[in-house]
PDBQT receptor file of N, H, CA, C and O in Angstrom, charges set to zero:
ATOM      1  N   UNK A   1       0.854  -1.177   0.000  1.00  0.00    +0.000 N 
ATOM      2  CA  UNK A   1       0.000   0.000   0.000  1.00  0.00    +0.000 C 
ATOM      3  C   UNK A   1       0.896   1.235   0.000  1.00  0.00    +0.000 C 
ATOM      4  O   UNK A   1       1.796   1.431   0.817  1.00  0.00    +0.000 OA
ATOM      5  N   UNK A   2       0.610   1.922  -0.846  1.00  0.00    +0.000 N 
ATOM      6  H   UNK A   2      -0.121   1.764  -1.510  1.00  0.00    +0.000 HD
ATOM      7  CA  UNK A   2       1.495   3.639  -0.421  1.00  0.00    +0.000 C 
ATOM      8  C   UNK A   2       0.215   4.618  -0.605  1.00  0.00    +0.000 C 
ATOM      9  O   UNK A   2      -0.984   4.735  -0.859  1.00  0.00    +0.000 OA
ATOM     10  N   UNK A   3       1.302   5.152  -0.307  1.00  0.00    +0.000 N 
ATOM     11  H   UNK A   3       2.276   5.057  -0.100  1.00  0.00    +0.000 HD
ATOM     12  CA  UNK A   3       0.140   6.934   0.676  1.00  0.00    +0.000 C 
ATOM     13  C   UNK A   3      -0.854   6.866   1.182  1.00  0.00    +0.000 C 
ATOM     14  O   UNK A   3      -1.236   5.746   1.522  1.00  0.00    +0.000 OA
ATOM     15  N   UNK A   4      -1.599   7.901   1.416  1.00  0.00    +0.000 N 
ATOM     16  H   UNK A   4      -1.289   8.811   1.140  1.00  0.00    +0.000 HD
ATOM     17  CA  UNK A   4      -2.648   8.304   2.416  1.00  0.00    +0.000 C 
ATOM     18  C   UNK A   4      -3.920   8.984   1.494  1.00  0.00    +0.000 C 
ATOM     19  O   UNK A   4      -4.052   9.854   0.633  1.00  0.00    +0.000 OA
ATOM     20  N   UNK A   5      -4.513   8.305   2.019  1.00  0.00    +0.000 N 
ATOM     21  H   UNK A   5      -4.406   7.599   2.719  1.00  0.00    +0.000 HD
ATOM     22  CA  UNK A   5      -6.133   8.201   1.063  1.00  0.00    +0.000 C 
ATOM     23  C   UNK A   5      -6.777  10.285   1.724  1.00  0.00    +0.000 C 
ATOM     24  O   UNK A   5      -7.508  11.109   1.174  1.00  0.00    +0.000 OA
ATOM     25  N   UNK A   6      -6.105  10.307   2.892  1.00  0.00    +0.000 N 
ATOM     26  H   UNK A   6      -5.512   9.637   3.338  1.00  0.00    +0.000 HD
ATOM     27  CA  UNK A   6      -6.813  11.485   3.204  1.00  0.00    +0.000 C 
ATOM     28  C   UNK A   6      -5.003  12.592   3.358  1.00  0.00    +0.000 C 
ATOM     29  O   UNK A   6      -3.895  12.123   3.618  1.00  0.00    +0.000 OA
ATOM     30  N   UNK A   7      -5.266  13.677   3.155  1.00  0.00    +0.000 N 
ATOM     31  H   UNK A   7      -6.166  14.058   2.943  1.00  0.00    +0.000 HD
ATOM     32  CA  UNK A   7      -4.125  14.870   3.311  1.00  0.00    +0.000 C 
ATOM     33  C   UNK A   7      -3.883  15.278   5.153  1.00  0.00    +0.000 C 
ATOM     34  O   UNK A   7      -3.635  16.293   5.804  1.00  0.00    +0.000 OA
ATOM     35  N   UNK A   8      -4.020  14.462   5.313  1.00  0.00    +0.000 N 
ATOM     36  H   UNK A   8      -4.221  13.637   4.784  1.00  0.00    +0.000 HD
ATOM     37  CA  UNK A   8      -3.556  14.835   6.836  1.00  0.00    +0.000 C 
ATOM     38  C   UNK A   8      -1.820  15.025   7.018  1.00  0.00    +0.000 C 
ATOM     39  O   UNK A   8      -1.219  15.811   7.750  1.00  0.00    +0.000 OA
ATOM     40  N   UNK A   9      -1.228  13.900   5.975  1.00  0.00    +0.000 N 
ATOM     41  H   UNK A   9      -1.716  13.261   5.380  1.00  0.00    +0.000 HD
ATOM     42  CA  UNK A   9       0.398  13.681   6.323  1.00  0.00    +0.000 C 
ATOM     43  C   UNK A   9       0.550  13.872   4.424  1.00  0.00    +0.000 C 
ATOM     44  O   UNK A   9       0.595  12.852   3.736  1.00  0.00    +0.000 OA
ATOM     45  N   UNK A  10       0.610  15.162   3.823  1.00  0.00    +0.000 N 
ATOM     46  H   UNK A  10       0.573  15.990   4.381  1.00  0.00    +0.000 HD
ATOM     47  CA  UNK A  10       0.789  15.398   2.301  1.00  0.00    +0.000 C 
ATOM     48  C   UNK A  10       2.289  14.617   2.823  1.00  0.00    +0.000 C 
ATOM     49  O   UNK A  10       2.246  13.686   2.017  1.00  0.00    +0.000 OA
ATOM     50  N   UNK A  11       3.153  14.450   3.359  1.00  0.00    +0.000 N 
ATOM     51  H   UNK A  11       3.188  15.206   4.013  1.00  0.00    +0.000 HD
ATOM     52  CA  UNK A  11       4.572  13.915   3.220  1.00  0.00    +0.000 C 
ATOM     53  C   UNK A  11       4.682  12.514   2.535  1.00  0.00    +0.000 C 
ATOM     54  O   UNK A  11       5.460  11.970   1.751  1.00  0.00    +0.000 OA
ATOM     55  N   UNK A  12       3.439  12.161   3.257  1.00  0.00    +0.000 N 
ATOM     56  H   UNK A  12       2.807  12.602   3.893  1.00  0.00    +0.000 HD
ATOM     57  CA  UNK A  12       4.071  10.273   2.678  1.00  0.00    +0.000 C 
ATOM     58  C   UNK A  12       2.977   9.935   2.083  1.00  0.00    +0.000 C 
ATOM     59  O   UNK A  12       2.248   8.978   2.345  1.00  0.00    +0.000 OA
ATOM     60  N   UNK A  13       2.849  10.812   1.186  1.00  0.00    +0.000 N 
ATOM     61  H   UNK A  13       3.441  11.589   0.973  1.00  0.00    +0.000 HD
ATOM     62  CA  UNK A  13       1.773  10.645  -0.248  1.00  0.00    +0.000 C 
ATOM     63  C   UNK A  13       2.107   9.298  -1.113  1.00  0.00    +0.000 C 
ATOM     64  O   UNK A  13       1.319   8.390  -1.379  1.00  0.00    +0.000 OA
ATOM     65  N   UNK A  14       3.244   9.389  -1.416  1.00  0.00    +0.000 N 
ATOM     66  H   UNK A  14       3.884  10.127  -1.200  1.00  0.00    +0.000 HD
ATOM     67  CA  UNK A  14       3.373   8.318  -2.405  1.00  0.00    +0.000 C 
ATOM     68  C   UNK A  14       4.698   7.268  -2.041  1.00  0.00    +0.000 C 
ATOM     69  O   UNK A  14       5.537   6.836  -2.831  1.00  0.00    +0.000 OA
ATOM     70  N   UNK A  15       4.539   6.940  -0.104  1.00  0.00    +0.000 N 
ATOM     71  H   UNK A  15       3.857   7.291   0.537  1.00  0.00    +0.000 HD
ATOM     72  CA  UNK A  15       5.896   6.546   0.160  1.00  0.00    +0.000 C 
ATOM     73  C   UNK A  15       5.164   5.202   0.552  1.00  0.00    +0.000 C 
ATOM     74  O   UNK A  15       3.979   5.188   0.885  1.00  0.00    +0.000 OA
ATOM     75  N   UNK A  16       5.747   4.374   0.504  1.00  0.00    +0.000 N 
ATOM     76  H   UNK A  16       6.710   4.386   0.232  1.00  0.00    +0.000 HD
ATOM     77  CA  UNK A  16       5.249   2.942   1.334  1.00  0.00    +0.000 C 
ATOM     78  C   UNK A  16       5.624   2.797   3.003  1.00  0.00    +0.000 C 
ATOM     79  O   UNK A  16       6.598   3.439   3.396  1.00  0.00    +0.000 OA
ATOM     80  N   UNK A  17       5.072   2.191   3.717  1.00  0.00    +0.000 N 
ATOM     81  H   UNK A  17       4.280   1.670   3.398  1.00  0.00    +0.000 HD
ATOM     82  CA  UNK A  17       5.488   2.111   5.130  1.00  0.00    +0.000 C 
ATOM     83  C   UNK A  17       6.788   1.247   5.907  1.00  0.00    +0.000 C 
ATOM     84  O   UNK A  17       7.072   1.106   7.096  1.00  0.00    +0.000 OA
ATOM     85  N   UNK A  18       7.489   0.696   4.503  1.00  0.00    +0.000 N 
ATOM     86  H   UNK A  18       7.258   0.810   3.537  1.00  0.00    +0.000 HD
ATOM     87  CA  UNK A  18       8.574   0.856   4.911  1.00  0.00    +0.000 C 
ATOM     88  C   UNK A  18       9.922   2.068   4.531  1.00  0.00    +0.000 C 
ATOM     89  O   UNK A  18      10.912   2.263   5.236  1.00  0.00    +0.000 OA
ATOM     90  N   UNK A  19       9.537   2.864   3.023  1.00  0.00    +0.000 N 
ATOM     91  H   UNK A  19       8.733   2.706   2.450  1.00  0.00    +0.000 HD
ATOM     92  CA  UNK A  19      10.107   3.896   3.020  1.00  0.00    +0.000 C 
ATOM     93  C   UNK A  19      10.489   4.730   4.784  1.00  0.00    +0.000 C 
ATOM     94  O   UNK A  19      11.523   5.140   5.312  1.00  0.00    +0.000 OA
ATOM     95  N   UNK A  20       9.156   4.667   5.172  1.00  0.00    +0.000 N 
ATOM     96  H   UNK A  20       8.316   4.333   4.743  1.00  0.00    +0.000 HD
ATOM     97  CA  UNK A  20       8.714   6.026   6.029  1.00  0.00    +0.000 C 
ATOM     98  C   UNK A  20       9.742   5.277   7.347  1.00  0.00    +0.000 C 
ATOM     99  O   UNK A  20      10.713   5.834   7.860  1.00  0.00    +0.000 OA
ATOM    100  N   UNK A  21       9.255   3.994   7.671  1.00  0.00    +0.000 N 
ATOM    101  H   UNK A  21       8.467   3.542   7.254  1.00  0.00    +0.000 HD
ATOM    102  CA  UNK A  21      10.422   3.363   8.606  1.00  0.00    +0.000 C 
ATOM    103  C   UNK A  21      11.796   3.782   8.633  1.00  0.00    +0.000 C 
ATOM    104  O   UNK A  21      12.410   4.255   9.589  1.00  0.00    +0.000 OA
ATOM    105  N   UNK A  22      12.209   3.549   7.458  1.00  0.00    +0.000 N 
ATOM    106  H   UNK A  22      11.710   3.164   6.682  1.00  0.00    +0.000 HD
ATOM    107  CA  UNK A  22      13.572   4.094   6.940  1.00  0.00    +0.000 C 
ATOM    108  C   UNK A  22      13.997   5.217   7.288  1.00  0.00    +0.000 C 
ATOM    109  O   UNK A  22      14.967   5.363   8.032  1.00  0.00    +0.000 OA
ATOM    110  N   UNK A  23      13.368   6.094   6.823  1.00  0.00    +0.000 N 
ATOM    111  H   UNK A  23      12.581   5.976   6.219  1.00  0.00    +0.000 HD
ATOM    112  CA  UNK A  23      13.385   7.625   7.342  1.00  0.00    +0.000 C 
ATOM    113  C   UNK A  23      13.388   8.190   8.579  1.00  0.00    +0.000 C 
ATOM    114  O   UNK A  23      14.108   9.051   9.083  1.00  0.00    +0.000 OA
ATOM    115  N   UNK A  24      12.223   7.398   9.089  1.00  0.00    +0.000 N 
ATOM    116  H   UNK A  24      11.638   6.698   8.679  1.00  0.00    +0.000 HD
ATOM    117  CA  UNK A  24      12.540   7.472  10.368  1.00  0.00    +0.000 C 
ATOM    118  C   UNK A  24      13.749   7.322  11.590  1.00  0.00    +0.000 C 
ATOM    119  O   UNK A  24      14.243   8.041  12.458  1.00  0.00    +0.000 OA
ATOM    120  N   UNK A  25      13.913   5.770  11.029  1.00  0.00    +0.000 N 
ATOM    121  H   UNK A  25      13.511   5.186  10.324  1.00  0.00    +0.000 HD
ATOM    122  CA  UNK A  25      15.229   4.941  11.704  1.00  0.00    +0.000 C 
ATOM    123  C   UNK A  25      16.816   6.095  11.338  1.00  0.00    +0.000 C 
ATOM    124  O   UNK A  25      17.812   6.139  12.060  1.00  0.00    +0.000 OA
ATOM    125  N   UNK A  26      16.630   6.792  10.220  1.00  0.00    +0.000 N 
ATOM    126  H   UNK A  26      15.821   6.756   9.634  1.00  0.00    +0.000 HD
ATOM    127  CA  UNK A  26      17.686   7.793  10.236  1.00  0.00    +0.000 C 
ATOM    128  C   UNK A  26      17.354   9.095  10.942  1.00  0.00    +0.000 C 
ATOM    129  O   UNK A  26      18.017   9.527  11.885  1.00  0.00    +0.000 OA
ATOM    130  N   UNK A  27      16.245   9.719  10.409  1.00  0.00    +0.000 N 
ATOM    131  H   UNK A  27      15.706   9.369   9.643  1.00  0.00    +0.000 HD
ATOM    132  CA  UNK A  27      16.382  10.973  11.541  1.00  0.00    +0.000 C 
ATOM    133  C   UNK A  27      16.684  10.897  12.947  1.00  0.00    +0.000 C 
ATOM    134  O   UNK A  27      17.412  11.588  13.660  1.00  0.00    +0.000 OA
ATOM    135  N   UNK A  28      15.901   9.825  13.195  1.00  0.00    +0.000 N 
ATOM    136  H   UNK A  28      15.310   9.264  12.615  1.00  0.00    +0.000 HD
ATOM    137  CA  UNK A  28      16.760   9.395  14.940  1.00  0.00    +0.000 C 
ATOM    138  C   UNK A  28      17.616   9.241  15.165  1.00  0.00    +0.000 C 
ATOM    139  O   UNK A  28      18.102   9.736  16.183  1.00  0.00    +0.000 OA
ATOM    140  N   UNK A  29      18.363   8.387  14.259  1.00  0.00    +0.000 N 
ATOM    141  H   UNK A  29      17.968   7.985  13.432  1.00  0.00    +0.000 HD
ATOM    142  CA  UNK A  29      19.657   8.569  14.319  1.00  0.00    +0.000 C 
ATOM    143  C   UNK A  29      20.680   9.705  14.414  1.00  0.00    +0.000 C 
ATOM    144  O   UNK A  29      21.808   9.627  14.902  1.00  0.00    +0.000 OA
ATOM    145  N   UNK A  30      19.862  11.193  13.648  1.00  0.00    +0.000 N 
ATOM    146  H   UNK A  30      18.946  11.256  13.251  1.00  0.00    +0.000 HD
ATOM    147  CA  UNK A  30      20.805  12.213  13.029  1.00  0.00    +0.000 C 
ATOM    148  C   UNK A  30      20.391  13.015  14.956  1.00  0.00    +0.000 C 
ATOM    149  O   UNK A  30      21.107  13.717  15.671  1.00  0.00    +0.000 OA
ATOM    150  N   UNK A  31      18.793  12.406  15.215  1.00  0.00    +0.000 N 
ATOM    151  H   UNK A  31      18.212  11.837  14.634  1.00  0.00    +0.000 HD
ATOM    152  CA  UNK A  31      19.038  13.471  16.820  1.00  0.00    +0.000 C 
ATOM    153  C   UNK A  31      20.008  12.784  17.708  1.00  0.00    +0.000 C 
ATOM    154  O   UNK A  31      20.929  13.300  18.342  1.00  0.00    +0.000 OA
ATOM    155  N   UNK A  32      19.721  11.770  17.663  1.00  0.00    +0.000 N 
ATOM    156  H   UNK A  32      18.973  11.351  17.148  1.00  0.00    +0.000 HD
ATOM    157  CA  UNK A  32      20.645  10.810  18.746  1.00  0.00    +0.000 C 
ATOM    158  C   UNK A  32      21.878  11.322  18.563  1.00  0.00    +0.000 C 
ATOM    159  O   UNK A  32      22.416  11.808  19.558  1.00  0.00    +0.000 OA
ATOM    160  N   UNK A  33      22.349  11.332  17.731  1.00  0.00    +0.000 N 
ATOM    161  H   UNK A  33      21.912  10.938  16.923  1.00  0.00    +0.000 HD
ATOM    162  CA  UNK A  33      23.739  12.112  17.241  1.00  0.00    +0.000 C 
ATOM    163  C   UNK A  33      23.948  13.492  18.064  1.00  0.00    +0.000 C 
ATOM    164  O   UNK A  33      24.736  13.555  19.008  1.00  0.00    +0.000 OA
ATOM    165  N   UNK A  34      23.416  14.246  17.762  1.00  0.00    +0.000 N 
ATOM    166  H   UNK A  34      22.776  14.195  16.996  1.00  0.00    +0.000 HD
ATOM    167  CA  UNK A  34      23.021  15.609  17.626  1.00  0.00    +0.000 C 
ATOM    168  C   UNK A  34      22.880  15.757  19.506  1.00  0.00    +0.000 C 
ATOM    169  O   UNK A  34      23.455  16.649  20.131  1.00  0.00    +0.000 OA
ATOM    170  N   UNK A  35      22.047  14.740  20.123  1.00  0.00    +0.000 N 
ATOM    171  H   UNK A  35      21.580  14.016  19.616  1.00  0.00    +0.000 HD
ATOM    172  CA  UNK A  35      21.871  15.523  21.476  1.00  0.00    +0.000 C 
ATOM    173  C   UNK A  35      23.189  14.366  22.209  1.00  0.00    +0.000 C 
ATOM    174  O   UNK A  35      23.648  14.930  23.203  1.00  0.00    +0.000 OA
ATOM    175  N   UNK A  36      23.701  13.325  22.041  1.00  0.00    +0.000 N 
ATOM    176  H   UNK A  36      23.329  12.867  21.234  1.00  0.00    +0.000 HD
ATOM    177  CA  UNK A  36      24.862  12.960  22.656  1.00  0.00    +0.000 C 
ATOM    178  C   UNK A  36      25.793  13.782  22.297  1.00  0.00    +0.000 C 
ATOM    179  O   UNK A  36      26.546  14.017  23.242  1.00  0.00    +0.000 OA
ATOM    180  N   UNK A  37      26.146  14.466  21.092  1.00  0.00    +0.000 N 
ATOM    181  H   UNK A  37      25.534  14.276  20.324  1.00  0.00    +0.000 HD
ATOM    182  CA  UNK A  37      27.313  15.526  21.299  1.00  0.00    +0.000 C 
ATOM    183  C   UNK A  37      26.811  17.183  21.748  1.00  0.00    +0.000 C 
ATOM    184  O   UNK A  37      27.572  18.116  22.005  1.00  0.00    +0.000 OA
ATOM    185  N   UNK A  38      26.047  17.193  21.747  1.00  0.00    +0.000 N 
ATOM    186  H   UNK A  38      25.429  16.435  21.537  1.00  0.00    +0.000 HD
ATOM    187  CA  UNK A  38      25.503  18.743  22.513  1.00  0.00    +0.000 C 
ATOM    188  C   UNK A  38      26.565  19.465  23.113  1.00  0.00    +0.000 C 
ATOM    189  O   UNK A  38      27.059  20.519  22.713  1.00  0.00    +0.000 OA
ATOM    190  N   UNK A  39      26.922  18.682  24.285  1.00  0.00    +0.000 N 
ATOM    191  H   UNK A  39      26.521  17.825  24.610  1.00  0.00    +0.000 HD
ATOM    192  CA  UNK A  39      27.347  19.242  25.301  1.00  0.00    +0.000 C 
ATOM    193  C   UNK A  39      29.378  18.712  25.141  1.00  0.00    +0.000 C 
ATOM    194  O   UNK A  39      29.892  18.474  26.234  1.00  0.00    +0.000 OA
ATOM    195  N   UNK A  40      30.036  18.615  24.275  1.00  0.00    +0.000 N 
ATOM    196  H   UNK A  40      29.619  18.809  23.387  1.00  0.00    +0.000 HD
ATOM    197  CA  UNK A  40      31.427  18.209  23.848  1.00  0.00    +0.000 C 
ATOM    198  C   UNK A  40      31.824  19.739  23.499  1.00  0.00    +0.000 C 
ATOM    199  O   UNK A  40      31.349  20.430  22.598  1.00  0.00    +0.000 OA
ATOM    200  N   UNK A  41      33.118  20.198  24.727  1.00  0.00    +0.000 N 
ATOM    201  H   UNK A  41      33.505  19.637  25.459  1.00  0.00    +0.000 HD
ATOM    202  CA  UNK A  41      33.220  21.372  24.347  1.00  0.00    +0.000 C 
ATOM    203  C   UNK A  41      34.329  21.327  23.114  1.00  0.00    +0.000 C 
ATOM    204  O   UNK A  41      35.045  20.342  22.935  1.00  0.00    +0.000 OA
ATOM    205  N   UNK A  42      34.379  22.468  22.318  1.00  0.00    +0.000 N 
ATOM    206  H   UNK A  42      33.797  23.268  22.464  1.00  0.00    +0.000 HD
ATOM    207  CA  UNK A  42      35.347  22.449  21.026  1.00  0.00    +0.000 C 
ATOM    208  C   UNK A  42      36.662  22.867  22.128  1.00  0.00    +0.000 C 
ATOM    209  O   UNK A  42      36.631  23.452  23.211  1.00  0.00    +0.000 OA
ATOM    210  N   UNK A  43      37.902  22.240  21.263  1.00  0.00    +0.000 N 
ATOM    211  H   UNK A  43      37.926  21.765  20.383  1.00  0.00    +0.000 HD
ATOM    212  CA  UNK A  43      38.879  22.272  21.961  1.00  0.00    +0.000 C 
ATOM    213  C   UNK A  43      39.675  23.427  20.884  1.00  0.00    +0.000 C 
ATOM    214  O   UNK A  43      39.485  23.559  19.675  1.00  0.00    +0.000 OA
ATOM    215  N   UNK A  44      40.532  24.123  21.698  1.00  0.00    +0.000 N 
ATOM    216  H   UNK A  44      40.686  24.016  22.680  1.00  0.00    +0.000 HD
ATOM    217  CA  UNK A  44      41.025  25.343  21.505  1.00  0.00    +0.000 C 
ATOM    218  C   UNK A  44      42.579  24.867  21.121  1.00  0.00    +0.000 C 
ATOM    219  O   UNK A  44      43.136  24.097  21.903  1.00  0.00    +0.000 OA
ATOM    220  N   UNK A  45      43.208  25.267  20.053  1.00  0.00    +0.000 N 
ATOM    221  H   UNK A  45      42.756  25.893  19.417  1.00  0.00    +0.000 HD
ATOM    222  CA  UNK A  45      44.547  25.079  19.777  1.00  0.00    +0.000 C 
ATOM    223  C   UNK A  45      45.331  25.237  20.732  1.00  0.00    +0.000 C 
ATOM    224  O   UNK A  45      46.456  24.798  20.492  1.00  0.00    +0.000 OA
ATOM    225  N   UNK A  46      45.142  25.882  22.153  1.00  0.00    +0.000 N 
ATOM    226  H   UNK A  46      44.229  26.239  22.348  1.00  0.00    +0.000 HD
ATOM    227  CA  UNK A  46      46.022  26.042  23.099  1.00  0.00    +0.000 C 
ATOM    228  C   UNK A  46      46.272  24.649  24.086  1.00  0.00    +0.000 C 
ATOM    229  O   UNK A  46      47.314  24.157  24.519  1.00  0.00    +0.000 OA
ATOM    230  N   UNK A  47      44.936  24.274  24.227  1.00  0.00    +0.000 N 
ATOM    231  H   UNK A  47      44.090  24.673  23.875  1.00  0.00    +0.000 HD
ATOM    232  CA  UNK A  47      44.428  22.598  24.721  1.00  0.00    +0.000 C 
ATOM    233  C   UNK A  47      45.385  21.758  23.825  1.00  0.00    +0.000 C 
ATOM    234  O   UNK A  47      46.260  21.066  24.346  1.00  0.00    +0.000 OA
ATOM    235  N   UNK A  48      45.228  21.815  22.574  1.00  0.00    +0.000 N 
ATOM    236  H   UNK A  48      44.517  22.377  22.151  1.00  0.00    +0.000 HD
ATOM    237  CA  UNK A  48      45.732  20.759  21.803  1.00  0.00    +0.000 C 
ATOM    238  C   UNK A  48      47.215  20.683  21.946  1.00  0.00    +0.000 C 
ATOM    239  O   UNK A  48      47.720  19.560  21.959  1.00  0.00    +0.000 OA
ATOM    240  N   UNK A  49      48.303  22.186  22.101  1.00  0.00    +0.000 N 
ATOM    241  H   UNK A  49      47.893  23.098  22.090  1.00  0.00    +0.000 HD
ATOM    242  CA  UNK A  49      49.653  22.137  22.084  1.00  0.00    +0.000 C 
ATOM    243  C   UNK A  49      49.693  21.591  23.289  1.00  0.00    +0.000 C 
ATOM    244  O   UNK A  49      50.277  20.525  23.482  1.00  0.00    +0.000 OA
ATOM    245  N   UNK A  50      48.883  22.465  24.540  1.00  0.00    +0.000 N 
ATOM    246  H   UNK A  50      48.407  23.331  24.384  1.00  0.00    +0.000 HD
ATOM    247  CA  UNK A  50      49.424  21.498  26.023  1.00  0.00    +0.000 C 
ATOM    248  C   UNK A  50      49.310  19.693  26.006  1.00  0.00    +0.000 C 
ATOM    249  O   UNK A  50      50.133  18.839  26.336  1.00  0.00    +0.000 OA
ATOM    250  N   UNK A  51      48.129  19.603  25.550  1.00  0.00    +0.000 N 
ATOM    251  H   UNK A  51      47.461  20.297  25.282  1.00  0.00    +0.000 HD
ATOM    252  CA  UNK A  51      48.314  18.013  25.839  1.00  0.00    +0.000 C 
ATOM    253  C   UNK A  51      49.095  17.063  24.691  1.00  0.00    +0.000 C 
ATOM    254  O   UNK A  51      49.163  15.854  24.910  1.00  0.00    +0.000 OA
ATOM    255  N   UNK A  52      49.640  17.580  23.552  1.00  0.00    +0.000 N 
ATOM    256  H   UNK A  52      49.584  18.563  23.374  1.00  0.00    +0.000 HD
ATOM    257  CA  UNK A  52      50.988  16.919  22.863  1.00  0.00    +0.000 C 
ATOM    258  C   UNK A  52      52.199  17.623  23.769  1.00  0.00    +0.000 C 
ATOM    259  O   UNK A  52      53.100  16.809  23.969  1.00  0.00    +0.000 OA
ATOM    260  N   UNK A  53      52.388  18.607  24.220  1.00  0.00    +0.000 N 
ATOM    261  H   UNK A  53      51.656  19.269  24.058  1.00  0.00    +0.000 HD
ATOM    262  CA  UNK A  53      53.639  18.477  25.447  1.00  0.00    +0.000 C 
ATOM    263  C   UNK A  53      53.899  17.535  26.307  1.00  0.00    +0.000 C 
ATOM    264  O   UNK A  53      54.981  16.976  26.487  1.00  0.00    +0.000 OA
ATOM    265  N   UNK A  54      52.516  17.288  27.050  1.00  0.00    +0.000 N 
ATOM    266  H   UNK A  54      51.637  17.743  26.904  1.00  0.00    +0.000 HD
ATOM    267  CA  UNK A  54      52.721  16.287  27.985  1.00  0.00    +0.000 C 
ATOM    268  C   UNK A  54      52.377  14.984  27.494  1.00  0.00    +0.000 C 
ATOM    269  O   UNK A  54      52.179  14.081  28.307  1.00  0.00    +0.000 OA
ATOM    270  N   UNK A  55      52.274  14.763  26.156  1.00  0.00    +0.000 N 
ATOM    271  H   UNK A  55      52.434  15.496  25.496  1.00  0.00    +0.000 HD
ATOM    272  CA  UNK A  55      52.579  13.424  25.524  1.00  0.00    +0.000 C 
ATOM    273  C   UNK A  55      50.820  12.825  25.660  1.00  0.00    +0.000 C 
ATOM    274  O   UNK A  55      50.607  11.726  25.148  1.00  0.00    +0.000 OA
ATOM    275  N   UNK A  56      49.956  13.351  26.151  1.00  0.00    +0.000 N 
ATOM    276  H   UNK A  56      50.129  14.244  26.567  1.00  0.00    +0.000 HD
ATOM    277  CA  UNK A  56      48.356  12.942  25.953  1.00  0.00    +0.000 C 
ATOM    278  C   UNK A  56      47.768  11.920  25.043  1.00  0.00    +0.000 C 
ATOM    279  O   UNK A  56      47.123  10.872  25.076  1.00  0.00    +0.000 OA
ATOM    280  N   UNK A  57      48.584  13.160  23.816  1.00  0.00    +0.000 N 
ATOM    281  H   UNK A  57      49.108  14.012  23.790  1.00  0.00    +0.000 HD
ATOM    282  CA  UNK A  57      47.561  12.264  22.468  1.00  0.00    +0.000 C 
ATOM    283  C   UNK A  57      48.874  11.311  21.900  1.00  0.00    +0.000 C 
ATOM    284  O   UNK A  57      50.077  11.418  22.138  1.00  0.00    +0.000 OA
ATOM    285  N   UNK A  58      48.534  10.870  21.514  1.00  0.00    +0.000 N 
ATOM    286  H   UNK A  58      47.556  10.784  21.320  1.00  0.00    +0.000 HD
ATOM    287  CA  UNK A  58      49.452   9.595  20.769  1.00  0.00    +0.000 C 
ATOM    288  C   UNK A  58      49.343   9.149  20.004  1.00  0.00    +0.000 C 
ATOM    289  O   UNK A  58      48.480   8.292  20.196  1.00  0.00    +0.000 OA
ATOM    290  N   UNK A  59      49.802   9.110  18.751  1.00  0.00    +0.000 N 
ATOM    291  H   UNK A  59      50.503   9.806  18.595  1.00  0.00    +0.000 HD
ATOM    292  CA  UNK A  59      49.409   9.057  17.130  1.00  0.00    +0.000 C 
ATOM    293  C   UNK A  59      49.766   7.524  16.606  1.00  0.00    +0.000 C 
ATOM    294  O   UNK A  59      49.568   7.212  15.431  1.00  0.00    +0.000 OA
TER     295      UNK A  59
């Protein structure tokens, strides 16, 4: 079966219900993403020289 007999959801007019699964299963993915890094502060080139001084990162 695809789309919707009535315009309530014009989006998934002509999608099947596993298209829309699909879509789904990724946008969640893109928030899940999105709110586990929220809060990762950006690190400042000054961070990055101190911790290769004291040998931190390791290539």
């Amino acid at each position: 079966k695809t789309g919707n007999e009535i315009n309530e959801k014009p989006f998934s007019a002509r999608q099947t219900g596993k298209t829309i699964v699909k879509y789904s299963a990724c946008w969640l993915a893109i928030v899940c993403y999105i709110w586990r890094t929220r809060r990762i502060k950006p690190i400042c080139s000054e961070e990055i020289e101190k911790s290769e001084s004291e040998g931190d990162i390791q290539n």
